[in-house]
Wavefront OBJ file of the C-alpha trace (Angstrom):
o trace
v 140.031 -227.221 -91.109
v 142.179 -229.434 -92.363
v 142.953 -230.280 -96.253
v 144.063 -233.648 -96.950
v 145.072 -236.499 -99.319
v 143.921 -240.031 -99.431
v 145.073 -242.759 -101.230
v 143.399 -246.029 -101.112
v 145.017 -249.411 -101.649
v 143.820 -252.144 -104.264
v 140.711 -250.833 -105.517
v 139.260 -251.635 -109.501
v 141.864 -254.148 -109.282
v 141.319 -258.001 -108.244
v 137.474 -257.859 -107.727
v 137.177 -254.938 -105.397
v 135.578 -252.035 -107.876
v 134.475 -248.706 -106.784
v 132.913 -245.702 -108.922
v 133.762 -243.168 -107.314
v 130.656 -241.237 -107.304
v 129.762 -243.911 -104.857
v 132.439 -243.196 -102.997
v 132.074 -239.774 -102.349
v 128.337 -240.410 -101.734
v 129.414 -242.646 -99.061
v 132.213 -239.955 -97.837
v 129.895 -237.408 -97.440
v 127.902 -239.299 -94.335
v 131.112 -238.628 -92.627
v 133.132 -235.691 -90.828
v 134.461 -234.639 -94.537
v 133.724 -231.520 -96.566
v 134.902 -230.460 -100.094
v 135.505 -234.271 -101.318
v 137.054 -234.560 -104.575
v 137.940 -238.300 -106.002
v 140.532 -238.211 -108.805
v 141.174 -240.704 -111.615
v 139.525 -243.895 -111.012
v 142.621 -245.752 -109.272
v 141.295 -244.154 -105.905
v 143.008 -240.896 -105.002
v 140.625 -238.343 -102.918
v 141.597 -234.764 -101.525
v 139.391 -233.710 -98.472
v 138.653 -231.446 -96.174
v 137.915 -232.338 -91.959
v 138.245 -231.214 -88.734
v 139.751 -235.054 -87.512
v 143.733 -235.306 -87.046
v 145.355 -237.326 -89.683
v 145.130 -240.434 -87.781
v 141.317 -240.443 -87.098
v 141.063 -239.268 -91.202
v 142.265 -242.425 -92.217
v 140.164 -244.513 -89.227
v 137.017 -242.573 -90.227
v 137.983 -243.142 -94.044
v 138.926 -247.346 -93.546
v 135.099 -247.625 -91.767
v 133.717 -245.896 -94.379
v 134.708 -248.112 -97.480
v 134.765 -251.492 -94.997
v 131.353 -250.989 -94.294
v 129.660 -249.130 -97.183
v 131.730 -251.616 -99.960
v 132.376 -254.754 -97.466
v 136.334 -255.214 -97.802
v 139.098 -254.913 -95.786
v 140.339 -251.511 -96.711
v 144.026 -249.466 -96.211
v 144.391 -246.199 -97.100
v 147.283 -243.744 -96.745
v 146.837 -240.354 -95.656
v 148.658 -237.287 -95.799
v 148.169 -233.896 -95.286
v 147.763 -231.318 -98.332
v 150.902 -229.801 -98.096
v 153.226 -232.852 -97.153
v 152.197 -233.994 -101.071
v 153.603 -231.145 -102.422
v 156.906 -231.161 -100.228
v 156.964 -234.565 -101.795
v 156.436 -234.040 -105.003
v 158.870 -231.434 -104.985
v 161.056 -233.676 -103.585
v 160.918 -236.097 -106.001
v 164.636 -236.322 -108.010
v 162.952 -238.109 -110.871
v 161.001 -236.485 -113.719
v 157.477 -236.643 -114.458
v 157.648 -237.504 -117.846
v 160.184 -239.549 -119.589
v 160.336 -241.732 -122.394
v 162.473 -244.446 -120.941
v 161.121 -244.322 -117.375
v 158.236 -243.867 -115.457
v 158.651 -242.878 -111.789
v 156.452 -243.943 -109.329
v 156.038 -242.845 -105.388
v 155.447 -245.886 -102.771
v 153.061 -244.016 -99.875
v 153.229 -245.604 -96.390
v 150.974 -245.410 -93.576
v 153.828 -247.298 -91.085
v 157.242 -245.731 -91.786
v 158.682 -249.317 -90.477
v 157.761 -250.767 -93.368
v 158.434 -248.674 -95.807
v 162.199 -248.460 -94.107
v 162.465 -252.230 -94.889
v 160.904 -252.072 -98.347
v 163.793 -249.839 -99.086
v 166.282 -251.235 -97.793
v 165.354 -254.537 -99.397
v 164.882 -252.166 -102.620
v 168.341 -250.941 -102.414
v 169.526 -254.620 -102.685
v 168.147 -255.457 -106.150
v 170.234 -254.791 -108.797
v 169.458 -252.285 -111.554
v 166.631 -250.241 -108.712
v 166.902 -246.672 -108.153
v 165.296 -245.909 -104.979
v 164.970 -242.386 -103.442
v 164.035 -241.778 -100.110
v 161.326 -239.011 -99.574
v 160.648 -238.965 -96.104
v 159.373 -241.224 -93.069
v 156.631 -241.981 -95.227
v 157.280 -241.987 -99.035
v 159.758 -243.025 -101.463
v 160.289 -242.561 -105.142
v 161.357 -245.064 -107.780
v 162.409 -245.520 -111.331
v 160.569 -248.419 -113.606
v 161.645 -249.201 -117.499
v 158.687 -247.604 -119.428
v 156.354 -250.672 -120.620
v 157.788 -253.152 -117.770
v 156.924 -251.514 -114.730
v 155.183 -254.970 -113.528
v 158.286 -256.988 -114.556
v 160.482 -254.881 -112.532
v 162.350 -255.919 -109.121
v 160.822 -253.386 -107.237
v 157.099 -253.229 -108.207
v 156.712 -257.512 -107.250
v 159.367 -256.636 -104.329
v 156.516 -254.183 -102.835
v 153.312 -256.086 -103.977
v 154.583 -258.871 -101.821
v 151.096 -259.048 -99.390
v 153.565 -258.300 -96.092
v 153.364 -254.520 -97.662
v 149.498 -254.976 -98.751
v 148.034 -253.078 -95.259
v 150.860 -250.384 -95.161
v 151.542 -249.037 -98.844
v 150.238 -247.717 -101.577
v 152.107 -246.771 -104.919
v 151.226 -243.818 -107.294
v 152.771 -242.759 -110.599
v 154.603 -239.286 -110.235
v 152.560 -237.420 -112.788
v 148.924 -238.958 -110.538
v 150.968 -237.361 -107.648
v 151.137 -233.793 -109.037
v 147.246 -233.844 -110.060
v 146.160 -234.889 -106.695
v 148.910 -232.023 -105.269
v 146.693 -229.816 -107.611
v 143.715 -230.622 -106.168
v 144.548 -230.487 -102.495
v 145.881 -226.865 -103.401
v 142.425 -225.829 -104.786
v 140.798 -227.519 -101.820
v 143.570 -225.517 -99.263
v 142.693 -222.047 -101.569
v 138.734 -222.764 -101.567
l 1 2 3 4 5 6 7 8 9 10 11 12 13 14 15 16 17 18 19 20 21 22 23 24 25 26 27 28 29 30 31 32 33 34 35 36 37 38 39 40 41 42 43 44 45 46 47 48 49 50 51 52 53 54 55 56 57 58 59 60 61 62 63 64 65 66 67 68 69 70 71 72 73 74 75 76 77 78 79 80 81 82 83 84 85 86 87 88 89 90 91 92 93 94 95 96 97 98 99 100 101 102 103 104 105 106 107 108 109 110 111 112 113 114 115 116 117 118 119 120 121 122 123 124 125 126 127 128 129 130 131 132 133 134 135 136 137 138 139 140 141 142 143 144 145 146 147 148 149 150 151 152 153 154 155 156 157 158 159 160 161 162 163 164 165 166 167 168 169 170 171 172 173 174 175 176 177 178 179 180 181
């Protein structure tokens, strides 16, 4: 068995809102066991017996046709968040900054997110891996900056995903307990 995390993509923003009891109702008609949902910006640590790549297939069918919209999700195994995480150069907490992670379900993408990233003046970009990097935002303007409308650009809409650091450590957390249980 296999623990894992998923992060879904534009949900309880622009019309698309999802309690999340409803979502792991709706999980639990699938191949997943030990379903935990986390904050309410759509983070969920799980447990199956699928390979990654049928996780997030089995996961996309499940919220296209139990909440009718055309759903992405990102999905990584348990212990790739915390080798990410612990990658991460940037601090959790920080008055001046807030760090975010960008999650990617095609690595292609994310390769020319960051390098169109590493153009924009004043953007400190990190490179996790083939599927995650980490960024640095002004505290209060993380909207306003280059990056954040660089990657909600709707090209990057079906691939990505983008969590603060600190909701990247509690869903690390939880996959742990999930891995331990």
């Amino acid at each position: 068995m296999n623990s894992y995390a998923v992060f879904l993509r534009g949900i309880n923003v622009g019309g698309i809102n999802i309690k999340m009891a409803e979502l792991k109702d709706a999980l639990k008609t699938r191949p997943f066991s030990g379903i935990k949902t986390l904050l309410a910006s759509g983070n969920v640590v799980l447990a199956s017996e699928l390979p990654q790549a049928e996780v997030k297939a089995e996961f996309e069918a499940c919220l296209r046709e139990t909440f009718g919209y055309d759903a992405w999700v990102v999905v990584l195994k348990a212990d790739r968040v915390a080798e990410l995480v612990a990658a991460c150069p940037y601090p959790a907490d920080d008055a001046s900054t807030h760090t975010y992670v960008t999650l990617a379900s095609d690595p292609a993408a994310l390769t020319e997110l960051y390098d169109a990233g590493t153009a924009l003046d004043g953007t400190e970009l990190t490179r996790l891996g083939p599927e995650a990097l980490a960024w640095l935002a002004p505290a209060g303007g993380t909207l306003d900056s280059p990056f954040s409308k660089l990657s909600a650009k709707p090209k990057y809409k079906s691939a990505t995903t983008t969590r603060n650091l600190r909701t990247m450590i509690k869903v690390r957390e939880a996959a742990e307990g999930l891995a331990r249980s």
